[in-house]
N, C-alpha and C positions, 0 to 999 in steps of 0.2 A: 504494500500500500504506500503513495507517496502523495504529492499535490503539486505542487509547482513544477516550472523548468528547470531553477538550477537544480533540487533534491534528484529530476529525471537523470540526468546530466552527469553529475557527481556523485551521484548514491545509485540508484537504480540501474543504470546500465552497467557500471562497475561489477556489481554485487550479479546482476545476470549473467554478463558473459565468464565469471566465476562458475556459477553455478553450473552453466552448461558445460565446462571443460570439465567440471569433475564426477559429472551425473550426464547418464542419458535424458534428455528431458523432450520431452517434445514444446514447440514443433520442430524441434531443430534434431532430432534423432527418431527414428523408426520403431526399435525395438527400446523400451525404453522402462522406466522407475515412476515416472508422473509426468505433470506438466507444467508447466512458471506461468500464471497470471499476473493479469496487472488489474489493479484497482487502486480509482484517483478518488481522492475525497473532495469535498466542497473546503474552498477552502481560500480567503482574499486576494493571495499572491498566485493564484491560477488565472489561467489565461482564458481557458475553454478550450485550447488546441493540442493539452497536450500527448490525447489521446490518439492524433494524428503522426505525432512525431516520434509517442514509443511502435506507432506501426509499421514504421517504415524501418524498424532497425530489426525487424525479424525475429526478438525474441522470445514473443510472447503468446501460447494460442489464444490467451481471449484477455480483453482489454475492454476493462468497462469502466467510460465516462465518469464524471464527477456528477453530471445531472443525473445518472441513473443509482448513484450509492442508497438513495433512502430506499428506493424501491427495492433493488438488491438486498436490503437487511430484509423488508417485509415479503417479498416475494423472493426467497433467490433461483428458485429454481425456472424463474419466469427465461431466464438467460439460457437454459439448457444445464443440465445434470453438475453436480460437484462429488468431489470423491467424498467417501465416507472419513477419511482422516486425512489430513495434512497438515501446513502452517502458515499463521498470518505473520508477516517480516514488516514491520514500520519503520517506514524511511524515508518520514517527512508528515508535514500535517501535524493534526491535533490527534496526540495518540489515542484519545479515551475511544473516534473513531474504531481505532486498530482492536480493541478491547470488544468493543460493540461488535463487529465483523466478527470475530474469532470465537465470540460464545453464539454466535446466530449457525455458524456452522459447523461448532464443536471441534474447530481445531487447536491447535497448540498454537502459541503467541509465541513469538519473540520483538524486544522493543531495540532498538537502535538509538541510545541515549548519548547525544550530544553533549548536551549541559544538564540534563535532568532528565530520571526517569518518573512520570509520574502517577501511574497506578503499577506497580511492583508487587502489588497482592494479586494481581491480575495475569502480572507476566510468567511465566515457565521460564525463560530468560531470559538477562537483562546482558545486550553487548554495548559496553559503555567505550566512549571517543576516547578517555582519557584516565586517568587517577580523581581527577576532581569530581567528573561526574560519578563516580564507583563510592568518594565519599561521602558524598549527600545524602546516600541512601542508610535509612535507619538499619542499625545492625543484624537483624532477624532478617533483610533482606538480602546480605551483601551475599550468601551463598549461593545466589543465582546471578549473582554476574561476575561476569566476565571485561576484561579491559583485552579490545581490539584493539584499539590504533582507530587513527584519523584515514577514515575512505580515502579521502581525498588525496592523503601523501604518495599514492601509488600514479596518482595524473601524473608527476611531473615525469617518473620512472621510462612512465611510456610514450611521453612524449615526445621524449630528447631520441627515441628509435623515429622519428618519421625523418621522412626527406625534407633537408634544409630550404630557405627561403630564397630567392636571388640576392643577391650582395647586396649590402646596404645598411643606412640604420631605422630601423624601422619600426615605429611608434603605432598602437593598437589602438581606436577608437571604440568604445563599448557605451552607445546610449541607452543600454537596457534590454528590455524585451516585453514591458507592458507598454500602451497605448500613453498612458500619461508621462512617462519617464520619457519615450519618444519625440514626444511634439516638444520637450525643451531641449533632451541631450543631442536633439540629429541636427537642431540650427546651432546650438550653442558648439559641439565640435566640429564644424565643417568652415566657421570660422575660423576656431583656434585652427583649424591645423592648416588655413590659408594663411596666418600667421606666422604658424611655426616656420612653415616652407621657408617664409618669407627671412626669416630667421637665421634657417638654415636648411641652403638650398640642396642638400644632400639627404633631405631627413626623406623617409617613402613612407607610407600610411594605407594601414589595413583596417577594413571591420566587419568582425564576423558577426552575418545575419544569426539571430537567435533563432532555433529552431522553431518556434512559436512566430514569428516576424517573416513578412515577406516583403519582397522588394517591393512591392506596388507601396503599400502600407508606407514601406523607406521613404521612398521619394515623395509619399504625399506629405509625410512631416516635413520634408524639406522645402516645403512648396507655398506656392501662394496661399493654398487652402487651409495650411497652420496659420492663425495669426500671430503666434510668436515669430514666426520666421522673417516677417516682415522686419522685425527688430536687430535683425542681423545680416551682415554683409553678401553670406554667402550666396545667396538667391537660391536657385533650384538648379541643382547639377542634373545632365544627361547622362544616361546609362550610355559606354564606347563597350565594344567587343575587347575580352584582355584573355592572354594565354597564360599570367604569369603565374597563375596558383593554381587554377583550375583550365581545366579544358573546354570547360563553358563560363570561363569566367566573365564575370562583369566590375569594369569600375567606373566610380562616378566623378566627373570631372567637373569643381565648382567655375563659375564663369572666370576665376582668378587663376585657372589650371593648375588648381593642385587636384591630383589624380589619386583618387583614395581606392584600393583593391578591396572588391566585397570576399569573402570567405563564404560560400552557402554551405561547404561539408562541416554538420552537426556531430559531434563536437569539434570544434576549434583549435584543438588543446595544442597538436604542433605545431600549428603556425605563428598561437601566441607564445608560446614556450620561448622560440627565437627573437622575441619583440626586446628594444631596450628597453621600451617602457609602455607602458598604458594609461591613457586617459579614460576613467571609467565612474559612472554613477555608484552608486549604493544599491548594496543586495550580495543572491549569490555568487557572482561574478567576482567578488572582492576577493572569495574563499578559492574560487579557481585561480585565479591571477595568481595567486600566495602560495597556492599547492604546486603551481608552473612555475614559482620561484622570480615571475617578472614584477619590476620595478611598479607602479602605480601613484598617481593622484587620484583621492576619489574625491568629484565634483556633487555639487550641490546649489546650484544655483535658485536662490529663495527671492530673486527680484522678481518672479512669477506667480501670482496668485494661484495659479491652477499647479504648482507644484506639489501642493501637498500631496492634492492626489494621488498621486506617486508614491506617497510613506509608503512602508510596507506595515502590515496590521493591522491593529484595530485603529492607530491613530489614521491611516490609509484610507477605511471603510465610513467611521466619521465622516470624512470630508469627500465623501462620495454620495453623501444623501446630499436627496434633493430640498432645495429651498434655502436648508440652513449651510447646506454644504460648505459654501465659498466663504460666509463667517469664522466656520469653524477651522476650517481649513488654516485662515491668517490667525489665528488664537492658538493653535495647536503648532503650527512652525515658529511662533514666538516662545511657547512653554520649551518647544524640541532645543531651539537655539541658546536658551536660558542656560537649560540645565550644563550644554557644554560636554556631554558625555560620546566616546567612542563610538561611531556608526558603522565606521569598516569590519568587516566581522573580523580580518586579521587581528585589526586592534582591539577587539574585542576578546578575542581568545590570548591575547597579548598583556591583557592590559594595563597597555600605555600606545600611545601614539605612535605606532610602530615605521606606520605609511601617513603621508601628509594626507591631510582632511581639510580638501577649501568648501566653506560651507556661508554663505550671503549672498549679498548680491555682487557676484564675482562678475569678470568680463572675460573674453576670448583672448582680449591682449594681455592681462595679467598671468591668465594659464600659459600660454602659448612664450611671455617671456620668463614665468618658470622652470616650466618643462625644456627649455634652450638650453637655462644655466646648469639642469641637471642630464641633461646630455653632453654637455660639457665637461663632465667630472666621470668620466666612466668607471675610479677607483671607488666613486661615492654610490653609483649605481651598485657595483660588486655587493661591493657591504654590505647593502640591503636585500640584494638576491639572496645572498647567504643566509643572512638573519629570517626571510620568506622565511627559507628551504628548511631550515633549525625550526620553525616553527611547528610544523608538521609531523614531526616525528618518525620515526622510522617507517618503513614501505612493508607490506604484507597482511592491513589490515581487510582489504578486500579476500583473503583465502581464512585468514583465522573469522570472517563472520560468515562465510560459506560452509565452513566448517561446524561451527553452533547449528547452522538452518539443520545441517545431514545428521545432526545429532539428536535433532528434533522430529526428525521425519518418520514413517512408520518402515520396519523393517522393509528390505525387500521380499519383493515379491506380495506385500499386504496392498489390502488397496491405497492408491494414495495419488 
């Protein structure tokens, strides 16, 4: 069970094509032990697509929506038959879901605890991110978990094996992957990095489309049809044919000709692996860039009233009703800005400021002549890749929580 794009991304496909390398599973095997479903919950930072984008990655026979989870608890069988035993694996969302699901179909639970596990009376067991989350849990509990590792540490492992970029220094644009984070990050970086060019005319610039995000979608934020974009220099770049990542590749050239390479293979992870740096909003992205060991600014630009809508959570969801929406919206990025506390998840798992956080009402020139002076200092980028890469923890967390799921599962040969 998961919810959003980055948990797809970064926990769920990870954790699948584990599982298939060590279990027959269908649909990816014939003669087989069971089968890996996917179930997406309701849930703010969900897109609605991303039941799309775990289908096209093959590894799952059945895959059900986030608008169908209530009805699957009260009907499940309306989807076609479920085995008599298995197990629900939570890996993202709001767990008490994952609880729900797993007494409606009598399977066995296991929880994937980040920072907290939090029904443990519930769970059979608990594969915890770190030591901190294993402490938390009251003492009667701690014999069902287990300390994994960070998913995530094994991204950068595999991504330093892909084939390198063309020469250059090359800086990653990442405005997001929901519709509000969109309409400010795709004007507000297409500036900077007309900027940056301008800067330094050797810099080259990529941005991988979110697997949830399509190009039409791109370019309309870029477009007359945003009205933030009007507030920004770039105008509305043309899609040109480009060879230089992909075979079908496309890049978008602002009227000032800076040539940004879109990326559409989901995940991204080698091409950003090679980036010196990245320009990127808030969210999961933050936690990939840091797993991929590259440099980052994360932006946040608050001279936009419809920003909020962007938070991620419940502050997110507030300022998505209608009426009061836009009030609450400017009251909730005032309280967010007060308090002054860590947004990058790096720095959050860090905590202290690990990676720079511009968070106001920032400009494209101010980014654009930061990110120069820190292209400039490549000893200074080092340090911080390293400090990423330390952050993470050591690599093999994806096989020791594949490992828990087969220890959970019903013997062979039992139904499952």
């Amino acid at each position: 069970m998961s919810n959003g794009p980055g948990e797809l991304t970064t926990w769920v496909r990870p954790l699948a094509l584990g599982l298939h390398r060590q279990l027959p599973l269908r649909p990816r095997a014939v003669t087989t032990v069971g089968a890996l479903h996917l179930v997406l919950v309701p849930c703010p930072n969900g897109t609605g697509r991303e039941h799309g984008v775990a289908a096209d990655w093959g590894l799952f026979e059945r895959i059900m929506p986030a608008r169908r989870f209530w009805g699957l608890l009260l009907r499940p069988g309306r989807w076609g038959p479920w085995p008599r035993r298995g197990v629900v694996v939570f890996l993202g969302g709001d767990q008490f879901w994952t609880v729900l699901l797993s007494a409606r179909l009598g399977y066995r639970h296991l929880t994937y605890a980040e920072w907290l596990a939090r029904w443990p009376r519930w769970n059979d067991r608990i594969a915890a991110m770190g030591p901190r989350a294993a402490a938390r849990l009251a003492p009667r509990w701690r014999p069902r978990c287990t300390v994994v590792g960070d998913l995530m540490a094994d991204l950068g492992e595999r991504a330093r094996r892909e084939a390198p970029l063309p020469a250059g220094e090359w800086v990653a644009l990442l405005p997001g992957s929901k519709r509000a984070k969109l309409l400010v990050g795709v004007p507000f970086l297409l500036e900077t990095a007309d900027r940056l060019a301008a800067l330094r005319p050797g810099c080259r610039f990529l941005l991988p489309l979110a697997p949830t995000t399509s190009l039409a979608e791109l370019l309309q934020c870029a477009g007359a049809a945003n009205p933030i974009a009007r507030r920004y220099a770039s105008g509305v770049p043309r899609p040109l044919p480009s060879t230089l990542l992909e075979g079908d590749g496309v890049a978008l050239v602002t009227p000032a000709g800076t040539r940004i390479e879109l990326v559409r293979a989901a995940p991204a992870h080698g091409p950003l692996s090679q980036c010196a740096l990245a320009l990127t909003t808030v969210g999961a992205n933050t936690a990939e860039l840091a797993a991929l060991g590259v440099p980052m600014l994360v932006l946040v630009p608050t001279q936009h009233p419809e920003v909020m809508r962007a938070w991620d959570g419940l502050a997110g969801w507030l300022a998505r009703l209608p009426g009061l929406g836009a009030l609450l919206g400017r009251a909730l990025t005032a309280w967010r800005l007060r308090r002054r506390t860590p947004m990058a998840l790096p720095n959050i798992l860090a905590g202290r400021l690990l990676v720079p956080e511009r968070v106001g009402a920032i400009s494209p020139a101010q980014i654009a002549a930061e990110s120069a002076d820190w292209l400039s200092r490549p000893e200074r980028l080092e340090a911080l890749r390293q400090d990423l890469r330390g952050l993470r923890g050591e690599t093999g967390a994806v096989a020791a929580l594949a490992a828990l799921v087969q220890e959970l599962l019903p013997p062979e040969g039992a139904d499952s």
